[in-house]
N, C-alpha and C positions, 0 to 999 in steps of 0.2 A: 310817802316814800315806801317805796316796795322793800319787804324783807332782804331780795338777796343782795340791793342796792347798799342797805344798813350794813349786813356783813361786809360786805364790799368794801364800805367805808371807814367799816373798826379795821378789818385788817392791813388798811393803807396805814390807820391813824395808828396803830402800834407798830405797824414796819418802820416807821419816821422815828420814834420816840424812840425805837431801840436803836435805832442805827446812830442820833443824835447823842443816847447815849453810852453807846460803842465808841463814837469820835472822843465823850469828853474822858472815860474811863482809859482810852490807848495814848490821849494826848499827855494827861497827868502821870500815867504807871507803864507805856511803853509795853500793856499786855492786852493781847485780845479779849474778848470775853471769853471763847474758851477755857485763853490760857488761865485769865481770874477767875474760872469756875475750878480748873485742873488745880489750880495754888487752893483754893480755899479747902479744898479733898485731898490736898497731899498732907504726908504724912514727911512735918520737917524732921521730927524727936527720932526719926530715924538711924538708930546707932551700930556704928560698922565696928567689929573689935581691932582697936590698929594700936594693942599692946607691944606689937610687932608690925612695919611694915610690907616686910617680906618674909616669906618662908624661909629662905637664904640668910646662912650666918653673916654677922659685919666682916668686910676685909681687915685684915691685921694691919692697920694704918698706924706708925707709929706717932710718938707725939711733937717729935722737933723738927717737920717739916721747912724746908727756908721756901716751898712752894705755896704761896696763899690758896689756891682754891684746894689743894688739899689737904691745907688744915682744918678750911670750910667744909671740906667733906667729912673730916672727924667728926665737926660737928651735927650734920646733917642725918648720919648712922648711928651716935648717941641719940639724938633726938629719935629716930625711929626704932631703935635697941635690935638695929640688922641690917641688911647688907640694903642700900640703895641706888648704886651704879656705877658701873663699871667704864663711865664716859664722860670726861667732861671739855666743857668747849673751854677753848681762851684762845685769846685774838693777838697777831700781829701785825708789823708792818712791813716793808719791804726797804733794802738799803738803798744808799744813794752815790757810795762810791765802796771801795774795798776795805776801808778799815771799819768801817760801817757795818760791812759782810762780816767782819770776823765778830767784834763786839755780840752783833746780835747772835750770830750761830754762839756763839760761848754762852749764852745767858740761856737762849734755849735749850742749849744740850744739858742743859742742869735741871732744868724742868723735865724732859725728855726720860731723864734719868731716873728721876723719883717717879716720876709717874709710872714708870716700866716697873720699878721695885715694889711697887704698891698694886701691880696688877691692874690700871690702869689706862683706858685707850686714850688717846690726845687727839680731837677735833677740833684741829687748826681753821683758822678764820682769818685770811691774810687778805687784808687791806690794801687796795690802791692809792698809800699814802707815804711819803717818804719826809724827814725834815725839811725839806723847800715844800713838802705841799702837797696836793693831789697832784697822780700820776696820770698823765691824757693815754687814754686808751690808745688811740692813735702813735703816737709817740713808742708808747710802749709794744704795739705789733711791728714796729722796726725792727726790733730788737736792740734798740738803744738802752736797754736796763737788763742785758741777756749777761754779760760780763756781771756784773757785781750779785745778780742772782744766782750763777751758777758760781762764782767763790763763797757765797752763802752757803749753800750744798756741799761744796766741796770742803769746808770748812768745818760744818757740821760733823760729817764722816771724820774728819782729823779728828774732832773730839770724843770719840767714841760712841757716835748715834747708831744703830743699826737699824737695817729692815722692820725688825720687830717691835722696833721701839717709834716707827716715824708716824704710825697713824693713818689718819684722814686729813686732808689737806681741802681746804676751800678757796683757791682764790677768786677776786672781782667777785665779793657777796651781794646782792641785790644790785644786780646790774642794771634792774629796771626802777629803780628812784632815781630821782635827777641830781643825791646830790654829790655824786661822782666827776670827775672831771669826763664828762663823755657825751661834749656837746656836738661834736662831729662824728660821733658814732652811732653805726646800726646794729639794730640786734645782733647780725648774723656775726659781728666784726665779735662780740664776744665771748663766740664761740674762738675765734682765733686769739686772742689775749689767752684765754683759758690755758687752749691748747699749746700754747709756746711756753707756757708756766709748768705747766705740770708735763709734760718732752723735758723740761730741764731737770726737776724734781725727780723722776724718775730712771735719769740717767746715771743718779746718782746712787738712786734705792728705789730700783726694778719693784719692787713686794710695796709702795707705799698705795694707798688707795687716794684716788682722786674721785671729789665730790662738787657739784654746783649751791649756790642756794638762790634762789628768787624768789623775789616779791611776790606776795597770791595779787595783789592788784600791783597793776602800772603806772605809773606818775611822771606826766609829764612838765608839771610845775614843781616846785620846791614848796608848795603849800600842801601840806600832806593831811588836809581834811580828809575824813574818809571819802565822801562825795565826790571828791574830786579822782580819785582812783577808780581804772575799767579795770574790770573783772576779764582782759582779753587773752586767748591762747598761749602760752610762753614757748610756743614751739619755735617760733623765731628768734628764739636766742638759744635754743636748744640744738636745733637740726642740725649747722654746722660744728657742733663738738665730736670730736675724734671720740668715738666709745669705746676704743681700747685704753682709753685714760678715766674712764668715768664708772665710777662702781656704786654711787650710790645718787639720786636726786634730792634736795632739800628745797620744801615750802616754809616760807614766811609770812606767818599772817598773826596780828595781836587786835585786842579789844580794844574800844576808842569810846570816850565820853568828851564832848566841850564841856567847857570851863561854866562852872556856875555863875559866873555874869552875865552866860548869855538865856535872853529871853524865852527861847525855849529849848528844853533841853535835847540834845540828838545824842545816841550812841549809837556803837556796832558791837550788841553782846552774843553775835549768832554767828558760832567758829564757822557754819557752813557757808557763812561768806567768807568770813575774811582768811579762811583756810582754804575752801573751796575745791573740795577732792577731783571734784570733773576737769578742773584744767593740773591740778597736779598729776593724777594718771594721766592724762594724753602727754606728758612733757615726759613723764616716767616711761610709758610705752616709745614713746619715740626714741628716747635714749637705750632702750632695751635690757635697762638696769630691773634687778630683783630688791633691791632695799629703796628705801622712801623716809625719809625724816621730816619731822614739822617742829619748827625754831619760833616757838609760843610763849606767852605767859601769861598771867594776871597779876592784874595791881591791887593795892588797898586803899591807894590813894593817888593823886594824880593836881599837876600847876600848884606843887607843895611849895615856893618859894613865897606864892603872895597866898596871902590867908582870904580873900577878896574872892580870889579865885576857886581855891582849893575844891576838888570831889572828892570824897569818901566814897568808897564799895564794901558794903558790909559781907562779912563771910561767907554767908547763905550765897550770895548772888556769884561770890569765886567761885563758890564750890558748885552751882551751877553752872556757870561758864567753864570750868576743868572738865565735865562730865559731857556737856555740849564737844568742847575739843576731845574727849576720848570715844566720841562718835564718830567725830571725822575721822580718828583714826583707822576705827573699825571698820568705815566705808572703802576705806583704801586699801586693808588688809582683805577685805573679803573682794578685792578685784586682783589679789594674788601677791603682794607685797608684802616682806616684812617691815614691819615700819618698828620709830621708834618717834617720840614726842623728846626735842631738847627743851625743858622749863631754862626761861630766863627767870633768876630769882634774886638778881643783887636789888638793893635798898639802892635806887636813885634820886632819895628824895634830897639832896643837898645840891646834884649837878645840875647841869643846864637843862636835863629830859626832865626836873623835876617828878619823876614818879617813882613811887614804892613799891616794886614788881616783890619783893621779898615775904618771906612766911612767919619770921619774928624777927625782932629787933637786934642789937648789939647785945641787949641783954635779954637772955631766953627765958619769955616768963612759959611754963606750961598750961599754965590756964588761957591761954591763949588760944581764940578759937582761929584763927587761920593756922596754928601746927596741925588742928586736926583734918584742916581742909587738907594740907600736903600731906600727912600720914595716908588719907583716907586715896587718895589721888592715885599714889605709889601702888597701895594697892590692890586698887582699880585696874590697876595698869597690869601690875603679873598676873590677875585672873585670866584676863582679857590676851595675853600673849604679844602684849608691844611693850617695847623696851623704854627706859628713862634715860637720858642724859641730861645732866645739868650744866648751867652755867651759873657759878658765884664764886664769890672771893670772901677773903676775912680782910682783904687791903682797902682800905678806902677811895685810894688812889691807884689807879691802874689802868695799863692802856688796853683800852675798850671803847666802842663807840660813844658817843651820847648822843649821837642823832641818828639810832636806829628807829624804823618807821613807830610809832607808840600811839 
């Protein structure tokens, strides 16, 4: 056999053998060979100082809160020993008849209120949900829920809510999962729900800001494997929103691991999917908004009800997946946006999302290496020039989703 035939032959016969073992090294650890040359040369003992996590002093929050997530925020600016943000979300519902309307405006204008006292913004998250149930889209472009919403509003203002204190408003969040009542509807119709919502909200308080949030992927089953969600345009549920009501766009996109029973494991720990800046600027461009939000988080653990099932996420890999999502954010700042990242961080390992998006427990140990992942996170985030909002509570029980996409 001729010499060049021999080379010929070794370099097939090691092209096989790497590539065989590129397959078994990505199938077991989910990293290239690259990636497992770049981990063996990084440098983990990499220590940030996050004595403080912002430059910024804490806000003067007092201590006898009757608002849970702002007592959770004392805690959160103790734990960082300074100031960590000025925003936080909490979620409602929508009434179903007039005394409904009043009830709920009276509960929120007491929340409204402390948070205003505390310096505080309130990124509302209003739910197509009433006591009978999901509200059909449909239904609701009638303007058959337009009476008992606008005595909400109007109700509000009786209790002393102003302009300055109303926030940002979201309604119909992730219009693109199925598991809304909105089986007769098209994209474009959600732009018209939107805008009949926020025409009412604003008639009331001109100054409030109206905002969208969608799905980074689409789902048109109630199986919300990631696989099963397209990565497609969101401009079709965009295009028809009036932009004189729209001030800022929100993506939704979270990390995904199956459950340890199954035979092999699949995740999605790469925010540049399941964030995916190329289809949140084109939705952001079309709406002609300057702000941009992304409604993310990580878990520590995840199908925390059966122990059979249960993942664990060890710290190293949040804090890589945070640093992956404060990429994306960066991609979409540097296409002209201010952005801000809202972390979901309540402890859902007891509800039915079984998962732990949280960064300690009920009881705050410091030695706790996921505090330093959030200290280090926060800031990461003021160097870098995008804002934080959080979501969490110190209530166990509160109304908030448990079937946001996870």
């Amino acid at each position: 056999m001729k010499n060049w035939m021999l080379i010929l032959y070794s370099i097939i016969f090691v092209g096989l053998v790497m590539f065989g073992f590129s397959l078994i090294i990505q199938t077991q650890t989910s990293l290239t060979i690259p990636d497992l040359i770049d981990s063996l040369f990084k440098n983990d003992d990499e220590y940030i100082d996050v004595s403080k996590c912002s430059s910024r002093e804490s806000l003067l929050l007092k201590d006898d809160f009757s608002d849970y997530h702002l007592s959770k925020l004392k805690e959160y600016e103790s734990i960082c020993s300074s100031y960590v943000t000025d925003t936080l979300m909490i979620f409602m519902d929508m009434p179903k008849d007039l005394i409904l309307a009043d009830t709920k405006a009276l509960d929120l204008s007491n929340t409204l209120k402390e948070f205003h006292e505390s310096g505080i913004n309130p990124l509302v998250i209003v739910e197509p949900v009433t006591e009978w149930g999901l509200i059909d889209f449909e239904e609701f472009d009638t303007g058959f829920y337009d009476l008992w919403i606008s005595s909400f509003f109007e109700k509000l203002k009786s209790y002393g809510v102003t302009d300055e204190m109303i926030g940002t408003w979201v309604p119909f969040p992730e219009a693109n999962l199925p598991y809304w009542n909105r089986s007769n509807a098209t994209p474009s119709q959600f732009g018209s729900v939107v805008n009949r919502y926020l025409r009412i909200l604003k008639s009331y308080f001109p100054e409030a800001k109206g905002s969208v949030l969608l799905n980074s992927a689409t789902y048109e089953s109630t199986d919300f494997d990631w696989e099963n969600g397209e990565y497609i345009s969101l401009v079709p549920y965009v295009e028809t929103l009036d932009k004189t009501l729209i001030a800022s766009f929100g993506i939704q996109g979270f990390p995904w691991v199956n459950d340890s029973t199954a035979k092999i494991r699949r995740e999605l720990f790469d925010a540049n999917e399941f964030i995916n800046p190329t289809i949140t600027i084109e939705a952001a461009k079309t709406l002609g908004v300057s702000d941009v939000w992304i409604n993310t988080g990580t878990f520590s653990s995840k199908y925390t009800l059966d122990p059979k099932s249960v993942v664990f996420i060890d710290d190293s890999t949040r804090r890589e997946i945070l640093e992956d999502i404060l990429k994306q954010g960066e991609a979409i700042k540097s296409a002209g946006f201010n952005v801000s990242i809202n972390l979901f961080s309540q402890d859902k390992s007891n509800s039915e999302e079984a998962t732990n998006w949280s960064y300690w427990g009920s009881y705050v140990n410091n030695e706790d290496p996921n505090i330093y992942v959030f200290k280090t996170f926060v800031k990461l985030l003021e160097e870098k020039g995008i804002n934080l909002w959080l979501f969490d509570t110190s209530k166990e029980t509160v109304y908030e989703p448990d079937r946001l996409l996870r």
